[in-house]
C-alpha positions, 0 to 999 in steps of 0.5 A: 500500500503507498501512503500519503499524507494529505488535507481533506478539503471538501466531503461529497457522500462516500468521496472526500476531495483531499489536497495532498502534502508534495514531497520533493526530492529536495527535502532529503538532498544535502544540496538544498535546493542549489541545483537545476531540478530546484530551479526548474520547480520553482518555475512550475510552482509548488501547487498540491495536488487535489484528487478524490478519495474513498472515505470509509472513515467519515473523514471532514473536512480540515482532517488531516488524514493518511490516504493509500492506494494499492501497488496493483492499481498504480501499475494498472494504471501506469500501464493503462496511461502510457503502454495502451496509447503506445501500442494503439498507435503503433498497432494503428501506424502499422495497419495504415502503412499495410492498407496504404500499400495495398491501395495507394502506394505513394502514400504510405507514410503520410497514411501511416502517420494519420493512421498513428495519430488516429490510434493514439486520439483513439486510445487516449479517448477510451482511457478518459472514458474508462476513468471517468466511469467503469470500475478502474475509476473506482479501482484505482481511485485513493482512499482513506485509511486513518487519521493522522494520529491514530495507528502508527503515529508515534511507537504503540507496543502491545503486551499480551500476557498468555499461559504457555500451556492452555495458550489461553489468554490469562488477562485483557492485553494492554496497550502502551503507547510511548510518546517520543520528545 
């Protein structure tokens, strides 16, 4: 599961608008900031990223919580956004240039450009369909997993006392939570 700190901005039923917390390459470079890849984002500027997320928690707005997406999704859906136009507009190039040459052999690489071009608007156009709706809109959209503060924030160790012999527990376990200063 990859975790990321963010803000919840606004609650909509099920869905929470969020504005995540970016984290640059900066923050743990000895450099600090005097070098190109610095200058470049401070050209771009430091906008945080607001997306939609899951919120099983009943999270409001101000929270600052700990969204998550799973491994599985962000490679579906990196493969989907740059594997699938790819190959569609290859596929496309290639069956262009196959058609051009058996109808208009002169034309056959301004077909297969056009033919490329087609297949790459094409595919672009079925993902934006597929994330607007469809279950990878719901599959690889983030959702909230805790608060911040609750769970592993901080050292939380819990002791359970068990008899060796009957592997019965003898009394509640306890939970001690050693604050760090």
């Amino acid at each position: 599961m990859i975790e990321q700190t963010a803000v919840v901005v606004s609650v909509q039923g099920d869905l929470a608008e969020v504005e995540g917390e970016r984290q640059g390459a900066c923050g743990g470079c000895a450099v600090d900031g005097a070098c190109a890849t610095s200058v470049i984002a401070s050209y771009f500027g430091h906008r945080r990223p607001v997306l939609q997320a899951g919120n099983p928690i009943g999270a409001r707005s101000g929270d600052r919580v700990i969204i998550g997406l799973p491994e599985g999704a962000l490679l579906t859906a990196s493969l989907l956004a740059y594997l699938a136009p790819l190959l569609s507009m290859i596929g496309a190039a290639i069956a262009g240039a196959q058609i051009a040459d058996f109808l208009a052999p002169s034309y056959v690489r301004g077909l297969s450009i056009l033919a490329g071009l087609g297949g790459l608007i094409a595919a672009l156009g079925w993902l934006a369909r597929l994330s607007r709706t469809g279950s990878l809109a719901t599959r690889c959209r983030p959702r909230i997993l805790r608060r911040v503060g609750e769970g592993s924030d901080g050292l939380a160790v819990r002791f359970q006392d068990q008899n060796p012999t009957t592997k019965k527990q003898r009394e509640p376990a306890r939970s001690y939570r050693a604050q760090l200063s």
